[in-house]
N, C-alpha and C positions, 0 to 999 in steps of 0.2 A: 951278373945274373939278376940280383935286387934292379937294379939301374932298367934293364929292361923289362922286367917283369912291372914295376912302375911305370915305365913307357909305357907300357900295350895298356895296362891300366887304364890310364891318364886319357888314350888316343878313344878306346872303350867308350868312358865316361862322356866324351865331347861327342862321340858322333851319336849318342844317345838322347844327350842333349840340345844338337842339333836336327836331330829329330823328330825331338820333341817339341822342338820350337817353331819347325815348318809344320809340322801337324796341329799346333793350337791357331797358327795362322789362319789353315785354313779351315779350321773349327771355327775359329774368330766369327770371319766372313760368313760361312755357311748357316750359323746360329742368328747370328743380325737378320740376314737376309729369312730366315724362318719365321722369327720374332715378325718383320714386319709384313709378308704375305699370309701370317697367319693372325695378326689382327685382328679386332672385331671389323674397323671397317673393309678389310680388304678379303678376307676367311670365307665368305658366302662368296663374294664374286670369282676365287681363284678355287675355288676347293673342285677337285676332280677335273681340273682341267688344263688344257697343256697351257705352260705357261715360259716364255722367255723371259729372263731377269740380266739387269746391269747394274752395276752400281758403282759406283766412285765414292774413297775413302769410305766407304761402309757407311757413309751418310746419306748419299742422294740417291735414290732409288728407283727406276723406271722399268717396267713389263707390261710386255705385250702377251696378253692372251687370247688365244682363240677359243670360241663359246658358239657354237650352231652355226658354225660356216666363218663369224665376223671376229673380225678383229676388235682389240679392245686395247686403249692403252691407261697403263696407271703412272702415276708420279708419287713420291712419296720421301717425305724428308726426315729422318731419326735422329733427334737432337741426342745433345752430352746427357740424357741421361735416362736415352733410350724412352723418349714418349715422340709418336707422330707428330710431327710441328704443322705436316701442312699435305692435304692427299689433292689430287687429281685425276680426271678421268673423263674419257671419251669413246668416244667408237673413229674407229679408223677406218675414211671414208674412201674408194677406193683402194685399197691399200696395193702398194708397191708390188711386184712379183716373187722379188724378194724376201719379204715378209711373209707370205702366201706362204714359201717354197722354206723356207728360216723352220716351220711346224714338223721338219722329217730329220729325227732320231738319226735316222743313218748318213746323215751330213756331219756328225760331233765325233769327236774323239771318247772312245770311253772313259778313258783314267783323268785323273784330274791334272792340270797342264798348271806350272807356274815356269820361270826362266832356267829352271833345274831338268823340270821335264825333259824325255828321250827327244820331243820335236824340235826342241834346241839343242839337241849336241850337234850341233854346226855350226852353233853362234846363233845372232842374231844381229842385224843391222842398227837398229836401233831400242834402247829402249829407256824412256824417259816418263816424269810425270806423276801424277797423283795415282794410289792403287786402284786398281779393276777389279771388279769379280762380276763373273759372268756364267749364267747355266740355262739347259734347257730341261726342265721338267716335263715330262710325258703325265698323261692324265692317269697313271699310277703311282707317280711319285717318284720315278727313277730319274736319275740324275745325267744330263749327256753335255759334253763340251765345257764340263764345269774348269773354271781356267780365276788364276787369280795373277795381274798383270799388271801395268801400266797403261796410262792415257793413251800414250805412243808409242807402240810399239811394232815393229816391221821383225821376219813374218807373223800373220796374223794367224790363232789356231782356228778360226771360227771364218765365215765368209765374208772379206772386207765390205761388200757394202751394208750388211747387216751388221758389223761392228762401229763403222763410222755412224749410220744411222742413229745407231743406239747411243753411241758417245754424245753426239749431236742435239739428241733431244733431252738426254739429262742436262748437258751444259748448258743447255736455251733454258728448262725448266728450273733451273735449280737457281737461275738469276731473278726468276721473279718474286 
């Protein structure tokens, strides 16, 4: 009876543990990614407005937001000791339909998606690569399709051409 009563214990303590360890994950993620959209340089331009975010290893950061119809992209890099190394920023000229269509809430999943999430109890094809995190911010602050991932990964929780997009132009921007 000791013997088990220390099992269920033991079994207790880990998944508590493990718990709490996929939760500071994606506290990790979600706190970086705050830190750097709320910025001095970046705070005025995102504030109150929907915004898509991507980021790789919690370092390299790219979002796209929309502001009175236009698209807007940022780039943003957050060194080892958490100070911007390097921002960028444009307007995005034509932009894609995709993108356009990337701005509607009810395209995202609501709970937060990592390889554990219900979307993958079927598995997954592949999944490789440096960590993701990815969300759509509505211009209140709510959070949709927030997802913490891999470079490559097959299925995708978010709409493949707006995930490869997004991959695409951190990894072009984070090389320069």
């Amino acid at each position: 009876m000791k013997t088990i009563l220390l099992l269920y214990i033991s079994l207790l303590l880990s998944s508590f543990t493990f718990f709490e360890s996929k939760q500071s994950l994606e506290n990790i993620s979600r706190k970086k990614a705050t830190y750097v959209t709320e910025s001095a340089n970046l705070k005025n331009a995102l504030k109150d407005k929907p915004i898509l975010l991507f980021s790789i290893n919690d370092k390299w950061y790219y979002s796209i937001v929309k502001n009175l119809g236009e698209l807007y992209e940022y780039f943003a890099i957050l060194d080892s000791k958490n100070q911007l190394e390097y921002l960028e920023s444009c307007l995005i000229e034509n932009p894609k339909d995709f993108l356009v269509n990337a701005f509607n809430k009810e395209l995202y999943r609501k709970e937060f998606t990592d390889l554990n999430a219900e979307f993958y109890n079927d598995g997954y094809e592949i999944s490789n690569g440096n960590p993701t995190y990815f969300y759509f911010k509505d211009k209140e602050g709510k959070l949709y399709g927030e997802s913490k991932l891999t470079t490559i990964i097959n299925p995708i929780p978010i709409d493949s051409k707006l995930y490869y997009h997004m991959l695409m132009k951190t990894l072009s921007l984070s090389n320069k």
